[in-house]
C-alpha positions in Angstrom: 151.3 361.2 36.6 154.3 359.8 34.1 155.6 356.3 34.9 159.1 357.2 37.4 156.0 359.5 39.5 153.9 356.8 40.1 157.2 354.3 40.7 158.4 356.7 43.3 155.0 357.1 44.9 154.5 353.7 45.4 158.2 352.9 46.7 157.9 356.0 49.2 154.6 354.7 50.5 155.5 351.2 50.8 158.5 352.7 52.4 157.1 354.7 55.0 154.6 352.0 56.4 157.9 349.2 56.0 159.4 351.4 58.4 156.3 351.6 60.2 155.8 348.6 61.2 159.3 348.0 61.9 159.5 350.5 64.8 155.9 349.6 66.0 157.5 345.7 66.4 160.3 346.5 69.0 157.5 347.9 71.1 154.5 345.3 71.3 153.9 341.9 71.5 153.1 339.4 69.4 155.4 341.1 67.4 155.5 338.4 64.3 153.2 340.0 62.2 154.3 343.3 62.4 157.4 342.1 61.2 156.1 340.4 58.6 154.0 343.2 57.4 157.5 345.4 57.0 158.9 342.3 55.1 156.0 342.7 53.0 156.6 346.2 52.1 160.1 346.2 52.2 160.3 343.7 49.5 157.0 345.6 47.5 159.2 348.4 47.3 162.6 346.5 46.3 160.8 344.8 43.8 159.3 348.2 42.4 162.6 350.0 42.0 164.2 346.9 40.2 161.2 347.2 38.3 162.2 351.0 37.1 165.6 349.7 36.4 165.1 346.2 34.9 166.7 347.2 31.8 170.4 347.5 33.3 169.7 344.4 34.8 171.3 340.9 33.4 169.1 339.0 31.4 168.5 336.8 33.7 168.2 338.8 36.6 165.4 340.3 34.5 163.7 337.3 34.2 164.0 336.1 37.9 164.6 339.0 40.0 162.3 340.9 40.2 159.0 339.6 39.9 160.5 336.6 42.6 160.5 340.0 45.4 157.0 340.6 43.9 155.8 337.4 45.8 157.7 337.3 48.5 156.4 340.5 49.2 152.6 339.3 48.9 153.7 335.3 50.6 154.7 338.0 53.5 151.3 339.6 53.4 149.2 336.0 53.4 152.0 335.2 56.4 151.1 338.1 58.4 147.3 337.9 57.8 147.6 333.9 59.0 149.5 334.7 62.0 146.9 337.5 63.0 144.4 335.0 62.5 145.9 332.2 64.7 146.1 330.4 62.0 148.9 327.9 61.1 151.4 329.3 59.1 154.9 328.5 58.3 157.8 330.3 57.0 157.8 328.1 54.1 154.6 328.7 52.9 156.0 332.3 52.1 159.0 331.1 49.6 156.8 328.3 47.8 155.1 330.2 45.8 157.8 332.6 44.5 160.1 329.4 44.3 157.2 328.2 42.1 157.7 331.0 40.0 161.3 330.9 39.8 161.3 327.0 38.2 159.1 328.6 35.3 160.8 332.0 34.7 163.9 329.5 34.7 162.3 327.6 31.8 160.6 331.2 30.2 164.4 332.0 30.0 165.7 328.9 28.5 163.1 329.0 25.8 163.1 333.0 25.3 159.4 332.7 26.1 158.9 335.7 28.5 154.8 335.4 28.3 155.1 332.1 30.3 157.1 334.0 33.3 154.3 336.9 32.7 151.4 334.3 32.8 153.0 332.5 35.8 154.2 335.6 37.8 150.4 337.2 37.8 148.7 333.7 38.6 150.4 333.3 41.5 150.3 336.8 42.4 146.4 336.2 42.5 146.3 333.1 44.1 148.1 334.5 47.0 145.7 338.0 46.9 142.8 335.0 47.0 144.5 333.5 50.0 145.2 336.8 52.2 141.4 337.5 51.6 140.1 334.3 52.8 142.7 334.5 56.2 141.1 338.1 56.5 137.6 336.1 56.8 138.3 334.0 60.1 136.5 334.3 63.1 139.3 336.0 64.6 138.7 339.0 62.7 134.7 338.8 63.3 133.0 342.2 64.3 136.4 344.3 63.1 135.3 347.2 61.1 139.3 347.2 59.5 139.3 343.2 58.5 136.7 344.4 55.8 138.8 347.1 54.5 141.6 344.3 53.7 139.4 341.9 52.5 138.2 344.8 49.9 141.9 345.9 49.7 143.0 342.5 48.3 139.8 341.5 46.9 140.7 345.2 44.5 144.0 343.8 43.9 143.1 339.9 43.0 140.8 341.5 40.5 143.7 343.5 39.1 146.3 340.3 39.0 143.3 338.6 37.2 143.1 341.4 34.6 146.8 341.1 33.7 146.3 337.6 34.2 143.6 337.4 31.4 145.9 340.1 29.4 148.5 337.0 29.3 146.5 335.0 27.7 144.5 336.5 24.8 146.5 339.2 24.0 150.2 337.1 24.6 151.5 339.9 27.4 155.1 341.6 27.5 157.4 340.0 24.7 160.4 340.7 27.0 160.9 341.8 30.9 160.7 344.9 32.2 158.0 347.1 32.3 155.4 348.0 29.5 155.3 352.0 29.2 152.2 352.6 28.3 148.7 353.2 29.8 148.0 350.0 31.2 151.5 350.4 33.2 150.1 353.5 34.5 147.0 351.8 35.6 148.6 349.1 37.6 150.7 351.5 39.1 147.5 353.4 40.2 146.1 350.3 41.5 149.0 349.3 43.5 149.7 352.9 44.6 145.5 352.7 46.2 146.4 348.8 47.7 149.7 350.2 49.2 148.0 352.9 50.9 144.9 350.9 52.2 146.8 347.8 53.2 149.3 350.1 55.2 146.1 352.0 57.2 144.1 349.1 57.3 146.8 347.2 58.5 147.5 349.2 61.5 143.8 349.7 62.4 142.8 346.1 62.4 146.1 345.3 64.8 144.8 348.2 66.7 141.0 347.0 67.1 142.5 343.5 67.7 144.2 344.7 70.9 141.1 346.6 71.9 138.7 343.4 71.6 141.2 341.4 73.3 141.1 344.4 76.4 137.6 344.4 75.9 137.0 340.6 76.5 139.9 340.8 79.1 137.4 343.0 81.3 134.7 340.7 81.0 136.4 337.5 82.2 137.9 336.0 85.7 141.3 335.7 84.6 142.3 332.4 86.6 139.4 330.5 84.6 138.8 332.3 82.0 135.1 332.3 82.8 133.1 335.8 82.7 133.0 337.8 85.6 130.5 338.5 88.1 129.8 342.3 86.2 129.6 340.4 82.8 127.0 338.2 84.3 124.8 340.7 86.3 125.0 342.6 82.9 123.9 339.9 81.0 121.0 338.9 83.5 119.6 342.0 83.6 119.9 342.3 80.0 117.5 338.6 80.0 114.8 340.1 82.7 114.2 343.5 81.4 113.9 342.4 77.7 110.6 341.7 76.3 111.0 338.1 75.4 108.8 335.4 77.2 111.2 332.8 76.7 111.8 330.9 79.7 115.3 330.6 80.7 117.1 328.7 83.7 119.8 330.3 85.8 122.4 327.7 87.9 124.4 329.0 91.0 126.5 326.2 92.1 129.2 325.8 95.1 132.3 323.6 95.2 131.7 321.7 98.1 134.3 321.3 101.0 136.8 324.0 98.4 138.6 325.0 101.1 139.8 321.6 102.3 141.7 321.8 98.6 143.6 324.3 99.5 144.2 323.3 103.1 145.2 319.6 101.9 147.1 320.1 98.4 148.0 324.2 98.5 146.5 327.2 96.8 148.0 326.5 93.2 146.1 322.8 93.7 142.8 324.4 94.2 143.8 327.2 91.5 143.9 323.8 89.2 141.1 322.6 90.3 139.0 325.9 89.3 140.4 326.1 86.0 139.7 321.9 85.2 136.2 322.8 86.3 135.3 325.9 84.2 136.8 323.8 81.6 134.2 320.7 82.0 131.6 323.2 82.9 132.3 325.0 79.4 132.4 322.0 77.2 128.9 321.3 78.5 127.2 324.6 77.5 125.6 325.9 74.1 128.2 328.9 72.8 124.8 331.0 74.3 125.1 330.5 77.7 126.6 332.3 80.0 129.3 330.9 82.3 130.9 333.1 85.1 132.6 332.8 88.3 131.0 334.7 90.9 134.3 334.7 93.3 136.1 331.8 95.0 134.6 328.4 94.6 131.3 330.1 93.2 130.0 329.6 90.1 126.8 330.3 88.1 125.0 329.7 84.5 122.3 331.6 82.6 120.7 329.2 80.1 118.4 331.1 77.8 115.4 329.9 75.8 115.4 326.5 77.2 112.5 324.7 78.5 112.4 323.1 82.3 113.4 319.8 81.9 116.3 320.6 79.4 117.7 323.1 82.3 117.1 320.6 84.8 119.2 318.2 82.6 122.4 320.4 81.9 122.4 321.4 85.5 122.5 317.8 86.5 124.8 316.4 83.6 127.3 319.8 85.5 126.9 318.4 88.6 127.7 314.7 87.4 130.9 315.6 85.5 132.2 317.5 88.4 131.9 314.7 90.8 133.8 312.5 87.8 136.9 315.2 87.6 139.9 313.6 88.6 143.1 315.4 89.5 146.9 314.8 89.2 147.5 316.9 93.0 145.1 314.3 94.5 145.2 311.0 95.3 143.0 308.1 94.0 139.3 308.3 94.7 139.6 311.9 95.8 136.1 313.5 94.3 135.4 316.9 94.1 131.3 317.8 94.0 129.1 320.8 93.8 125.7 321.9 95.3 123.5 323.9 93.5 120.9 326.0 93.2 118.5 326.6 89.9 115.7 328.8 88.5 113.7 328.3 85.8 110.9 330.9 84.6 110.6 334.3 82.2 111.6 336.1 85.8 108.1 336.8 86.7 108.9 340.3 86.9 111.6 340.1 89.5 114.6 342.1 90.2 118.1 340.9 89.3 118.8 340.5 93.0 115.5 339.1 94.1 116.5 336.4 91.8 120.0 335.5 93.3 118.2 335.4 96.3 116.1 332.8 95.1 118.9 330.4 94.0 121.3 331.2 96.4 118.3 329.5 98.9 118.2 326.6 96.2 122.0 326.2 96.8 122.0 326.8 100.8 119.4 324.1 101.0 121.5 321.6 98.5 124.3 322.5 100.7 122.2 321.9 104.1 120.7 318.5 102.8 123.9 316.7 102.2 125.8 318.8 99.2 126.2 316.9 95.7 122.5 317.8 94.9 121.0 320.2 93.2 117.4 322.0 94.7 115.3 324.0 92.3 114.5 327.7 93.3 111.0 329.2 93.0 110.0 332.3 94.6 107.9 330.4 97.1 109.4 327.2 97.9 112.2 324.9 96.8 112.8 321.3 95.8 115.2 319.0 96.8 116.6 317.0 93.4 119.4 314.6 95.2 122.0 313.7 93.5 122.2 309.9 91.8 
């Protein structure tokens, strides 16, 4: 394809997915970076077509113009890729670097030394191509098929600003602006034309499988406390007894004690509080392993896998102890919630997922029935009373 083939085909790609992702913002939340992603496009494409006519441009506009909506264009990219990510990510972190390039095209211009705009223009490019790829690699993005397409997208395209980059240098680049007509023009147009087209897919995939992790988790967690769910945990417990591991594991079913009175006393959004400020102790406790859920109403339980029988016996206690140490702003001073429970230690000893919840939900009856605040360990044949210190 001739140079204006390759222009147009860039400009009516990065049009099409500008657009895109425009219309797609008006109708979903977050909406940020879908609107940054047009930005991105939108000012791809402007730069491109001043790029095709750069040479009825002012001098100066030569010099600055274009190459300035070249950034921008890839600042908007690093902006959306943050702002998928969760990360922190300000608006000026977009305009720095293509002010950056601005001050030294200013001087390239000053001193008729269009290689140092070139030089400048194509580090920065790939610095921010280096950037976008490592906001592609946070844990947000973990397990998304479309994540690793960008990273290769702007991994392909960091490589490329690093060949012109390195083009710059030995072999003293453009001697003017505007762009070179020859086969290596053609080449990055290629190039962009392939990271214009997999940026735009990959784009909308990734946003796509975002939402569908985010449904996905939804469905496997109580949405008041954001613990799992009683499925989630019956899943995952059956998972641990049918495997064919003979690690030992503990499993913790514990009982707000006297909940309702919470309610009763303070009101339903008070005891609402108090669920979430205990899932949230209860959580900073725990290995990212285990397996926290709320059974329904003031029930919880825990599935501690490979651990041995003291170390159970210890998180379930050092539970219990920073419960009874909550304190609440709906309450007044010295009001103390506790909890009873109930816990299992063993490889499961062949049993059935429900024969199992039997056996701790007797642990916790008998905490509850020897004066609550305690925990009792469970065994299929008898059950001891630990009282709380």
């Amino acid at each position: 394809m001739d140079l204006s083939t390759l222009i147009a085909a860039n400009v009516l790609i990065l049009s099409v997915f500008a657009i895109s992702f425009l219309a797609i913002s008006f109708r979903v939340s977050p909406f940020g970076h879908w609107r940054s992603w047009a930005l991105a496009n939108a000012l791809l494409a402007s730069a491109l077509v001043l790029f095709a006519f750069d040479r009825k441009l002012p001098l100066l506009a030569a010099y600055l113009v274009p190459n300035t909506l070249l950034l921008l264009g890839m600042g908007f990219h690093w902006h959306a890729a943050r702002q998928l990510a969760n990360l922190p990510s300000r608006i000026s972190n977009v305009f720095a670097p293509a002010s950056a390039y601005l001050l030294v095209a200013s001087l390239s211009y000053v001193t008729s030394n269009y290689a140092l705009a070139y030089t400048a223009s194509n580090v920065i490019f790939t610095l921010l191509c280096v950037a976008t790829v490592f906001a592609f690699t946070a844990p947000t993005f973990r397990g998304l098929i479309s994540a690793i397409g960008l990273i290769l997208a702007f991994f392909f395209i960091a490589a490329e600003g690093m060949m012109r980059t390195a083009h710059s240098l030995f072999y003293s680049g453009p001697a003017g602006p505007g762009m070179m007509n020859d086969m290596s023009a053609d080449l990055h147009l290629m190039c962009a034309l392939l990271f214009a087209t997999l940026t735009g897919a990959f784009s909308l995939a990734v946003s796509f499988e975002q939402v569908a992790q985010r449904h996905r988790e939804a469905a496997r967690r109580d949405p008041l406390t954001g613990a799992f769910n009683r499925r989630e945990f019956q899943r995952r417990l059956e998972e641990l007894l049918q495997g064919t591991s003979a690690d030992t594991f503990g499993l913790v079913h514990f009982d707000l004690d006297h909940f309702k009175s919470v309610n009763d006393r303070f009101g339903h959004l008070a005891g609402d509080q108090a669920l979430v400020e205990v899932s949230k102790t209860v959580r900073r406790h725990l290995r990212s392993d285990d397996c926290f859920a709320r059974l329904g109403g003031e029930e919880f339980a825990v599935i501690l896998p490979s651990i041995s029988r003291e170390n159970a016996f210890k998180v379930a206690d050092r539970l219990r102890k920073r419960i009874a140490e909550l304190r609440f702003e709906f309450a007044p001073e010295g009001f103390q919630l506790t909890a009873s429970s109930g816990i299992y230690h063993g490889n499961g000893d062949g049993l059935k997922t429900n024969e199992l919840l039997q056996i701790v939900d007797n642990g916790l009856y008998q905490s509850k029935n020897t004066g609550r605040n305690r925990i009792c360990v469970a065994s299929p044949y008898a059950t001891i009373d630990l009282p709380g210190s």
